[in-house]
C-alpha positions in Angstrom: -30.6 -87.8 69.4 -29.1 -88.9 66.2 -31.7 -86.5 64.6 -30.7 -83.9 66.1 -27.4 -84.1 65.1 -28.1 -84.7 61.2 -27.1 -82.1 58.8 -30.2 -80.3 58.3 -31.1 -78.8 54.9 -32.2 -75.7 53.6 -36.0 -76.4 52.3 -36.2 -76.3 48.7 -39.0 -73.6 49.2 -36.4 -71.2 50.2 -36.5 -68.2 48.5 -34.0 -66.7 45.8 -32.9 -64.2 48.1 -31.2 -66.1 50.2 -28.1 -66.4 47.7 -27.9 -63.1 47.5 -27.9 -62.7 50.8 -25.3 -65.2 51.4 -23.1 -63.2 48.7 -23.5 -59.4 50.3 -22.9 -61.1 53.8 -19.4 -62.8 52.3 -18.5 -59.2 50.9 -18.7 -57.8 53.4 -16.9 -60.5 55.3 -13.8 -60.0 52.9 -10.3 -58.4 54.0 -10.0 -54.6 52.4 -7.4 -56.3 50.2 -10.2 -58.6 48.2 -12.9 -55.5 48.5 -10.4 -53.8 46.6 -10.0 -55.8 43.6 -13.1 -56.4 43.5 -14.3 -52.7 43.6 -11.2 -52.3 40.7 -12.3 -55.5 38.9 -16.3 -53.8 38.9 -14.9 -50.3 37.9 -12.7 -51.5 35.0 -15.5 -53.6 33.6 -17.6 -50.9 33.8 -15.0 -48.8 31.8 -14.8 -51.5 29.1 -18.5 -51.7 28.6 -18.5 -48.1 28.3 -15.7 -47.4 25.7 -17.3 -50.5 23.5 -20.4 -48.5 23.7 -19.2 -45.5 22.9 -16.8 -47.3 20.0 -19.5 -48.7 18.4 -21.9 -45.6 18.2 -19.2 -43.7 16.5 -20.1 -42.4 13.1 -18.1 -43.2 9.6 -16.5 -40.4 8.7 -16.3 -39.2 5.2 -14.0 -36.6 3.3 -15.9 -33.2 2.8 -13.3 -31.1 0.7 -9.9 -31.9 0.1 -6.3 -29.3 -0.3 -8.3 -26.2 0.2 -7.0 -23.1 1.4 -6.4 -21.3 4.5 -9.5 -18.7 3.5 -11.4 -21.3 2.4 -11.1 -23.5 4.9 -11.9 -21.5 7.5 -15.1 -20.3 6.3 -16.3 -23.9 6.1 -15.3 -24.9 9.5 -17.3 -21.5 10.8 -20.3 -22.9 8.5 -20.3 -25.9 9.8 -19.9 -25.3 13.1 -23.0 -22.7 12.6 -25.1 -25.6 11.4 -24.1 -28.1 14.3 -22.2 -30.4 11.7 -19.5 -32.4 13.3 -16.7 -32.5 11.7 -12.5 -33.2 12.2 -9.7 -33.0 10.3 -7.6 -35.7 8.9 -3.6 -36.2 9.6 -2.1 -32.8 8.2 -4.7 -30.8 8.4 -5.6 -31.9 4.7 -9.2 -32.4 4.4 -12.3 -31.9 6.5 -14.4 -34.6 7.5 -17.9 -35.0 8.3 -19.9 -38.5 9.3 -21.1 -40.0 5.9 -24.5 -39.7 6.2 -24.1 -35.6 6.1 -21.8 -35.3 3.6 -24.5 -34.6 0.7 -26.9 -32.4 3.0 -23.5 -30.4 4.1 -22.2 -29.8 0.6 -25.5 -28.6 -0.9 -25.4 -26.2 2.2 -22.4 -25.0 1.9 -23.4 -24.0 -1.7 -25.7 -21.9 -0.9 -23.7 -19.6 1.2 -20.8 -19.8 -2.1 -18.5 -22.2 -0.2 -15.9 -23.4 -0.6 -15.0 -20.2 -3.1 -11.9 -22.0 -4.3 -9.6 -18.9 -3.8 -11.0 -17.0 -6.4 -13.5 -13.5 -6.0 -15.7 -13.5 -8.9 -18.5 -11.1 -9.7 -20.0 -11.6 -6.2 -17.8 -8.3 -5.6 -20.3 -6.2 -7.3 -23.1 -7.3 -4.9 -21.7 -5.7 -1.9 -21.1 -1.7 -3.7 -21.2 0.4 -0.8 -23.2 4.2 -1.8 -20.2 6.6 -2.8 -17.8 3.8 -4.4 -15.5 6.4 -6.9 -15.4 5.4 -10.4 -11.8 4.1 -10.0 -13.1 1.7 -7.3 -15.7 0.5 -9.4 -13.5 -0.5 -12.3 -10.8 -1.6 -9.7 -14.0 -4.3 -8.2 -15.0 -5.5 -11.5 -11.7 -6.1 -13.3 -10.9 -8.0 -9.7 -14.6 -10.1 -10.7 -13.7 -10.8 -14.1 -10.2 -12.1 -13.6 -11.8 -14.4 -10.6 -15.0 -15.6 -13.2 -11.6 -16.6 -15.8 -10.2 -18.1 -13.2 -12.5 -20.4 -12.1 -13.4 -21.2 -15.6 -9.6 -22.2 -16.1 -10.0 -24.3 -13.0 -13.1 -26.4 -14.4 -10.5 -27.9 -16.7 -9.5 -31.8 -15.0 -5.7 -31.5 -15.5 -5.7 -27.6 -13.8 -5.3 -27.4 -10.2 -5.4 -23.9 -9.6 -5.2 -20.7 -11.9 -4.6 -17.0 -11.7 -5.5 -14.5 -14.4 -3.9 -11.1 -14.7 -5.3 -8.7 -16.9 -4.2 -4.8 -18.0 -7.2 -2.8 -19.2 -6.0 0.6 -20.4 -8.1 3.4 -19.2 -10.1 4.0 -22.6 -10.4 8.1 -23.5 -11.4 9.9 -26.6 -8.7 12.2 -26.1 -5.9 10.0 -27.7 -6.0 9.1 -31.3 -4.4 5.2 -31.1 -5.9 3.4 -28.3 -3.5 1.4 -26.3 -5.0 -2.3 -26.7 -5.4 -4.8 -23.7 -3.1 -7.8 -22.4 -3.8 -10.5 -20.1 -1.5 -13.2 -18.2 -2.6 -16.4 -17.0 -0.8 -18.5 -14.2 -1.9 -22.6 -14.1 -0.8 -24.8 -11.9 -1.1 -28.3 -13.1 -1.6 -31.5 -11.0 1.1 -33.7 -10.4 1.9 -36.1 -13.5 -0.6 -34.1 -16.0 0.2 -31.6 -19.0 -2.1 -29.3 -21.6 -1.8 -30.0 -25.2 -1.9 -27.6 -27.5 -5.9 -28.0 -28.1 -6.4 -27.0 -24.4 -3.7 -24.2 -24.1 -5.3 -22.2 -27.1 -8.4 -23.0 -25.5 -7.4 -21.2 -22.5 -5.9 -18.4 -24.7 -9.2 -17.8 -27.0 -11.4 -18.4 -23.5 -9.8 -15.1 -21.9 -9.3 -13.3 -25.3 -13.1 -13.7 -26.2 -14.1 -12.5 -22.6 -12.4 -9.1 -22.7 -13.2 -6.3 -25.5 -11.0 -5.9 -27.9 -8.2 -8.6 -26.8 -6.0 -10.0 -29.6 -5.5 -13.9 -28.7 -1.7 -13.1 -29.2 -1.4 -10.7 -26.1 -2.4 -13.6 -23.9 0.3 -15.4 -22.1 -0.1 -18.7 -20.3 2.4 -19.7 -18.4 2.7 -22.9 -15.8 4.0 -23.2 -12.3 7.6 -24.0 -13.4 7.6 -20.7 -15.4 7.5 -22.5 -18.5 5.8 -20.4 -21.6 3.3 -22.9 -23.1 1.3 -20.3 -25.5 3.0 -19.5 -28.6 2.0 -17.3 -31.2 1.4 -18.8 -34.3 3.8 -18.8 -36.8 6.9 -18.6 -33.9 8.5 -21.5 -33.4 11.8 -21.3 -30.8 13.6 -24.2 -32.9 12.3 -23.8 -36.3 9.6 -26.7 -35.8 6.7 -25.8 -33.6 4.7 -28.3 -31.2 2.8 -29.7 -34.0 5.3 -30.2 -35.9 7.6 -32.2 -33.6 4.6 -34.1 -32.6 4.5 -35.1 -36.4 7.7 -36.0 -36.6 7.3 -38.0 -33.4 4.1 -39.5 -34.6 6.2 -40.5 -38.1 8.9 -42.5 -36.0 6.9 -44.4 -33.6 4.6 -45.5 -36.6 8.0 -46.8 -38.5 9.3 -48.7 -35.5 6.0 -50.2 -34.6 6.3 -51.6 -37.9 9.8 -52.9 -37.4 8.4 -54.6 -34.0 4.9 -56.1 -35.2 7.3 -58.1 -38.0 10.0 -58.8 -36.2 8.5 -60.0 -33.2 6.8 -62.9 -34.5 9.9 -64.4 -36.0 12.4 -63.6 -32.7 10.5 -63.0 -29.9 8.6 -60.1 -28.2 11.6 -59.5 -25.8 14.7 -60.0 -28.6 14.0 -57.1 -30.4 15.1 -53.3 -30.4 14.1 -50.7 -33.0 15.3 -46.7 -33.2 14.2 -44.6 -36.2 15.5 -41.4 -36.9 13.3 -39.1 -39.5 14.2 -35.9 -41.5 11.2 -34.2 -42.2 11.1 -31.5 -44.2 8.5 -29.4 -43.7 9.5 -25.7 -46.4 6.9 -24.0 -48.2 7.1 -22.8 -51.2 5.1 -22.0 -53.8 5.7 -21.1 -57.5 3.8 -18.9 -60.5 4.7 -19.4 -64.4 2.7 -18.5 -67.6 3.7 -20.7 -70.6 2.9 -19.5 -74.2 2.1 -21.9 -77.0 4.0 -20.4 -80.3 1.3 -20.4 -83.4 4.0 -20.9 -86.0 3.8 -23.6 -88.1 1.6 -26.0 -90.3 -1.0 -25.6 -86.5 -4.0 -23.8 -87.1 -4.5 -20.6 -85.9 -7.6 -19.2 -84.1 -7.8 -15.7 -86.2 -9.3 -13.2 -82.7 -9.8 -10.2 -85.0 -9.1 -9.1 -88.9 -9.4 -5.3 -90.4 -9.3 -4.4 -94.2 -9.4 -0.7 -95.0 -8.7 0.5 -99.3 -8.2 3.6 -100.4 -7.6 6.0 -103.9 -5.3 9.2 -104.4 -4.7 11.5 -107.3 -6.9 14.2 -109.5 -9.0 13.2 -112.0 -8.8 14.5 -115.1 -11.5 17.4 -116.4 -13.6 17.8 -119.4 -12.2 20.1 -121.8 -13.2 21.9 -125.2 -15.6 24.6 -126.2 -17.9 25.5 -123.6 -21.4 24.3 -123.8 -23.6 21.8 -123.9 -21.2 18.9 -124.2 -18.2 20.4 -122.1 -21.5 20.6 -119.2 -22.3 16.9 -119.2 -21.5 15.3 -116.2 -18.7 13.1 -115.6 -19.8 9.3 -115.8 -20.0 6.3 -113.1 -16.3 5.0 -111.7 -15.9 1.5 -111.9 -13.6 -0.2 -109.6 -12.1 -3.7 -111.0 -11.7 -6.4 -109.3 -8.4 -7.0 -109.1 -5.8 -3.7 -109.9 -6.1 -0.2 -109.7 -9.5 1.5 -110.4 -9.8 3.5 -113.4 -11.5 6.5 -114.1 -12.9 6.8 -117.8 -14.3 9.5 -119.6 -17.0 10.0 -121.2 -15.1 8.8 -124.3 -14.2 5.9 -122.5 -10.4 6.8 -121.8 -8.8 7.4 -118.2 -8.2 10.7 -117.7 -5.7 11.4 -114.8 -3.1 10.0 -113.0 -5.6 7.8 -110.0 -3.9 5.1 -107.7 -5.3 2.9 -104.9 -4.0 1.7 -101.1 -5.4 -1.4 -99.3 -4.4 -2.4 -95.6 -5.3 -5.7 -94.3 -5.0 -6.5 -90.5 -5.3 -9.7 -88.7 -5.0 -10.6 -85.3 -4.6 -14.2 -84.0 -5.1 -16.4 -80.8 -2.3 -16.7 -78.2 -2.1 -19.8 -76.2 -1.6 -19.3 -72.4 -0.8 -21.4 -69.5 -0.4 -19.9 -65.5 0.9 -23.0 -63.3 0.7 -22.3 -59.4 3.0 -24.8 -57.8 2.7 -25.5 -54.3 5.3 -28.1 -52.6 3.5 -30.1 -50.1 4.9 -29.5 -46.3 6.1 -32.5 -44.1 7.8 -34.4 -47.0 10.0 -37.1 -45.3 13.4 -36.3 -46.9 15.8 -38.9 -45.1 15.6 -42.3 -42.7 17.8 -43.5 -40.4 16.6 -47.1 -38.7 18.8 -49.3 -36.3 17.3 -52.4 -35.2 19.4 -54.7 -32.9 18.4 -58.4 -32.5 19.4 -60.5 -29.1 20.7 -64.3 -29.9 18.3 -67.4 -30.4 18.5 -68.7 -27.0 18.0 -72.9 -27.0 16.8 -74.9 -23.8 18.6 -78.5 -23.8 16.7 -81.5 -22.3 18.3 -81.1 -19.2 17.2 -77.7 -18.4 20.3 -75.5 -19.4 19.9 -72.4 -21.7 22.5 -71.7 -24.6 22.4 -68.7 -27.0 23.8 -68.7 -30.3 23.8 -65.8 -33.0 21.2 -66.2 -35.6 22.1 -67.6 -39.1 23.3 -65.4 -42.1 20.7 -66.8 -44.3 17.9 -65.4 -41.9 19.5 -62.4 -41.1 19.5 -61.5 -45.1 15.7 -62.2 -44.9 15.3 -59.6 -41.9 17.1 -57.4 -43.4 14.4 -57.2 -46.2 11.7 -57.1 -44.7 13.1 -54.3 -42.7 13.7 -52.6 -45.8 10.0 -52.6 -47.1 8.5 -52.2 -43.4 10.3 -48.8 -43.4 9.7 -47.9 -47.1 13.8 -47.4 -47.5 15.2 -45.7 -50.3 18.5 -45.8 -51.7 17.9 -42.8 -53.4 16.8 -40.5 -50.6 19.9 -41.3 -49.0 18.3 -43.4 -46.4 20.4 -46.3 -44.0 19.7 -49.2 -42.2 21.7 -50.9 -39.6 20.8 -54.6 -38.1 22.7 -55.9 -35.2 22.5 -59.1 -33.8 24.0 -59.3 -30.1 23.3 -60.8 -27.0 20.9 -58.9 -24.6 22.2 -57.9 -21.2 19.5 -58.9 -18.8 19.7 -58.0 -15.6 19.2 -61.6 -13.2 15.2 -61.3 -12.0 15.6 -62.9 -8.3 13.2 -65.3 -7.9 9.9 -64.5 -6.3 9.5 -65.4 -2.7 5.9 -66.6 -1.6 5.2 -64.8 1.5 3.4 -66.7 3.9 -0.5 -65.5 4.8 0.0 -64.3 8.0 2.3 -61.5 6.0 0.6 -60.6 3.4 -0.9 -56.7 3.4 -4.6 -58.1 3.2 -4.6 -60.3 6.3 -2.5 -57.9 8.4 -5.4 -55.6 7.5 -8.3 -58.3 8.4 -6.4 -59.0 11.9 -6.5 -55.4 12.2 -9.6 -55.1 12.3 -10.8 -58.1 13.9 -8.1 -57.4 17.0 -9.8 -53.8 17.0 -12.9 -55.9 17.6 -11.8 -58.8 20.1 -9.5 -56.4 22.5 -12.4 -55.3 24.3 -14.2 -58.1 25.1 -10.6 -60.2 26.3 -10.2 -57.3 28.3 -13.7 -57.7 30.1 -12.9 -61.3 30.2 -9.4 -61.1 31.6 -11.2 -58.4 34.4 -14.1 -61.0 35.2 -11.4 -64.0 35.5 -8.5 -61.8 37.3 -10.4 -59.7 39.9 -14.2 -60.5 39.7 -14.6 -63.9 39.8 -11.7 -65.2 42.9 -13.7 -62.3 45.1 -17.2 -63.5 44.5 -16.1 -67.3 44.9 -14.7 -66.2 47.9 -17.8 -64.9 49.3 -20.0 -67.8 48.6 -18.3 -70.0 50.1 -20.9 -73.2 50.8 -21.3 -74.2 54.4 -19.9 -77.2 56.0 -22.0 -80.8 55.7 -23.5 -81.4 58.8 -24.6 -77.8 59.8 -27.2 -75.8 58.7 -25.4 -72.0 59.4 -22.6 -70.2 57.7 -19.1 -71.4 58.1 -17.9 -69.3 60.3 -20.8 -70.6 62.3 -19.7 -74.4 61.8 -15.4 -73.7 62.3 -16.5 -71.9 65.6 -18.3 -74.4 66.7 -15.9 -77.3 65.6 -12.8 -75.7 67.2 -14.6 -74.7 69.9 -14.9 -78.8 71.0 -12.3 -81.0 71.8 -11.3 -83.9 69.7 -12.7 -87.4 70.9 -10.4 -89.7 72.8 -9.9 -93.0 70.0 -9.7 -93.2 66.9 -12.4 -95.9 66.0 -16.2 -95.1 65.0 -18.7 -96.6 67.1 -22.1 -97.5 66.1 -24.8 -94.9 67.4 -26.7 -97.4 69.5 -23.5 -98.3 71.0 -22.6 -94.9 72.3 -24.0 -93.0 75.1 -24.9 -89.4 74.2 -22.0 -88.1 75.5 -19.8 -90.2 73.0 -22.2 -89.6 70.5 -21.6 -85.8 70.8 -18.0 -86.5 70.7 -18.0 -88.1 67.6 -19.9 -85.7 66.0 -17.5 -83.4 66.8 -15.1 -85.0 65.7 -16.3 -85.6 61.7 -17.1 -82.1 62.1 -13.2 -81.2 62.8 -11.9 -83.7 60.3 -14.1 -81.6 57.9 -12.3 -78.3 58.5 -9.3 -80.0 58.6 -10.0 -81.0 54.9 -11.0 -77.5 54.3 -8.0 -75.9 55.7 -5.9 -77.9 53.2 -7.7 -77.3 50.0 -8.9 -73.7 51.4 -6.4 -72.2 53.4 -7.5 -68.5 52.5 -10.5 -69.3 53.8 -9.9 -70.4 57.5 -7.5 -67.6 57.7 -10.2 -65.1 56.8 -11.9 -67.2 59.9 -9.6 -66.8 62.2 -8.5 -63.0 61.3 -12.3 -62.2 61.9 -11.8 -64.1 65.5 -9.2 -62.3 66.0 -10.6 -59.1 64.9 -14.1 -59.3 67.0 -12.0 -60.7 70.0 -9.9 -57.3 69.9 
């Protein structure tokens, strides 16, 4: 009898099922209330587990273009869209997106349809010529190409952002004697912090002047977004002194008080000194032409360059006279010319007849020294100096940690003087001055620097960030299993009582159903008839679900709302 009332056990051949069984049989045992939360608890979970999927499928996305324009921009969205690229747009609209491992094979795409085409129509224009353009619509299209080609040639440059290029070609005609020559405007708009040196700007100036017929480099205007005229025509200076010039100037000034500093510093500190030089440059050209002749007077010797002698005789000669014949007929005899004096003409006799005298000229021309000087004063000639250098006091840390200034000696401010003097090159004849100050620096209190602990700091923000982004889903999944999930499934297996072998619905039926014994001592089985023994059986089967109804009390109300329910 005793055997028969032993808690029997579930074989240990029992199959799996049998759990699961249990579990779908306490399910559907619950009150709406618990099916509820656990149909939310199942439904949320499955909503995590969906979003984490989804979240961790999701592409990196990488910038495609950047600040293009309206036009532009929505000829790549069509593109891409036409390809089946994904692609979104970042906080303002101010660049287009696509997942990183497209952003090469999307770009070399793009090219090949001419996009993005920056804002600018090149000579793409004469492509698309419909049949019966006019001749003013043809010029119209390729002056509207060539300004876009300058354009985005401007706009290779690094510091350009954008560019616009305006040109005026005059209708050319033979029927006008002086051709009216071409002009051209050019509109740059310079990122932000960034400027064109002079280099760059007459680059831009010769670049549009060499790509139009006949343009003259100083009929090209450049001018930035601010309206500010950067090209200037050579030899016009608004101030007297062009760019180059004041750059010079500048250039001069910065070198001299560098020099100041790197021989100062040494001796007072990189901090205590303050150097300001002023230069007056002179740059006037002028240049000069003189001839200087070398007099040839004197005891110097003379380079002769030419000489001409000429001698000459006038007068009649006098005639043979007497009796005609054969002594008047003789011919007169040779002239002799002496030496020195004038020549004589004797007779036959040996007398001079007639009255003969001679003329010699002599002419001599001599060397003239010459001399042509061409004086050129050199430009940029530094014509005055004006250098102030101020000095803070010799500050002095005492052993107990307090700072005192004091000014610095006369003796050493004689020597720093000097050497200022010969770092500057200064020149009491030029007119130049030098001023050296010593005075205590004003310098402003630096508060001192707070360590901010890790938890603040930008990096580890970042890192929690990201690790939060991370960790939220799974605590939520965990907070869903712990909240809803896990009270309703503990709820449905619910282990039987000891002593029984059915459910426990089965065992509190059958122990309420008995009454409770009479006495409250055990007996021994052998002792008891089976009667009592039945009794007491009931009884440490009620003492069990009273146990139960204290540590479980959800339970035995389930129980007895499901008596009450089937009684109903």
């Amino acid at each position: 009898m005793a055997n028969d009332i032993a808690p029997s056990k579930p074989p240990a051949s029992a199959p799996l099922t049998t759990g699961v069984v249990q579990t779908v049989s306490g399910i559907a045992s619950l009150p709406t209330r618990s099916k509820l939360m656990l149909g939310a608890g199942a439904a949320m979970l499955f909503a995590v587990l969906v979003v984490t999927f989804i979240s961790s499928r999701q592409p990196d996305w990488k910038v495609l273009y950047a600040n293009l324009s309206d036009r532009d921009g929505g000829s790549v969205i069509a593109a891409l869209a036409q390809l089946n690229v994904p692609h979104k747009f970042t906080e303002g609209g101010g660049a287009i997106m696509v997942p990183a491992d497209k952003v090469h094979d999307a770009r070399l795409k793009l090219a090949t349809q001419g996009l993005p085409k920056g804002g600018a129509v090149g000579f793409e224009l004469m492509e698309n010529q419909k049949f019966g353009v006019t001749q003013f619509q043809e010029r119209l299209n390729f002056q509207r190409g060539l300004e876009g080609e300058l354009a985005r040639s401007i706009m290779a440059m690094p510091t350009v952002e954008s560019a616009r290029v305006h040109l005026a070609l005059p209708n050319q005609t033979a029927f006008l004697r002086e051709q009216q020559k071409p002009s051209a405007s050019v509109l740059v708009s310079l990122h932000g912090g960034r400027t064109l040196d002079r280099t760059q700007i007459a680059g831009i100036v010769h670049l549009v002047a060499s790509s139009v017929p006949e343009l003259n480099p100083r009929a090209v205007s450049v001018v930035d977004q601010t309206g500010t005229l950067l090209s200037q025509p050579p030899g016009e200076a608004p101030n007297g002194l062009d760019a180059s010039q004041l750059q010079y100037v500048r250039q001069i000034e910065q070198n001299l008080a560098s020099r100041v500093l790197a021989i100062l510093e040494p001796l007072v500190g990189a901090e205590n000194v303050r150097a300001q030089i002023t230069a007056d440059v002179d740059f006037t050209q002028s240049e000069s032409t003189a001839e200087i002749y070398k007099p040839n007077q004197g005891d110097a010797a003379a380079a002769i360059r030419s000489q001409q002698v000429s001698e000459g005789q006038s007068g009649a000669a006098a005639m043979v006279g007497g009796v005609p014949g054969a002594l008047s007929n003789q011919p007169p005899g040779n002239a002799t010319a002496p030496i020195n004096g004038a020549s004589q003409a004797l007779s036959a006799g040996g007398v001079a007849n007639g009255n003969v005298s001679g003329k010699r000229d002599a002419t001599t021309n001599y060397e003239v020294d010459k001399t042509v000087r061409v004086v050129r004063n050199a430009s940029g000639v530094v014509r005055r100096l004006n250098a102030a250098v101020v000095l803070n006091h010799v500050s002095t840390t005492a052993s107990n940690g307090k700072v005192t200034t004091s000014p610095i000696p006369a003796a050493q401010m004689e020597q720093i003087n000097a050497l200022v003097r010969e770092a500057v090159g200064f020149s009491k004849d030029r007119g130049d001055s030098l001023n050296v100050v010593n005075a205590p620096f004003n310098v402003p209190a630096v508060p001192p620097e707070v360590a901010v602990p890790l938890w603040k700091q930008p990096e580890t923000m970042d890192l929690a960030r990201t690790i939060a982004q991370w960790l939220m889903l799974p605590l939520v999944a965990l907070m869903i299993l712990l909240g809803l999930v896990r009270p309703a499934l503990r709820a449905a297996r619910k282990p039987a009582l000891p002593g029984q072998g059915g459910t426990l619905l089965t065992s509190v039926q059958d122990a309420l159903s008995l009454p409770t014994p009479a006495g409250g001592s055990a007996l021994s089985p052998v002792e008891l008839t089976p009667v009592e023994l039945a009794q007491q059986a009931r009884a440490l089967q009620l003492a069990d679900v009273r146990k139960l109804a204290k540590s479980d009390p959800a339970t035995v109300a389930n129980v007895v709302r499901t008596w009450v329910t089937h009684t109903s």
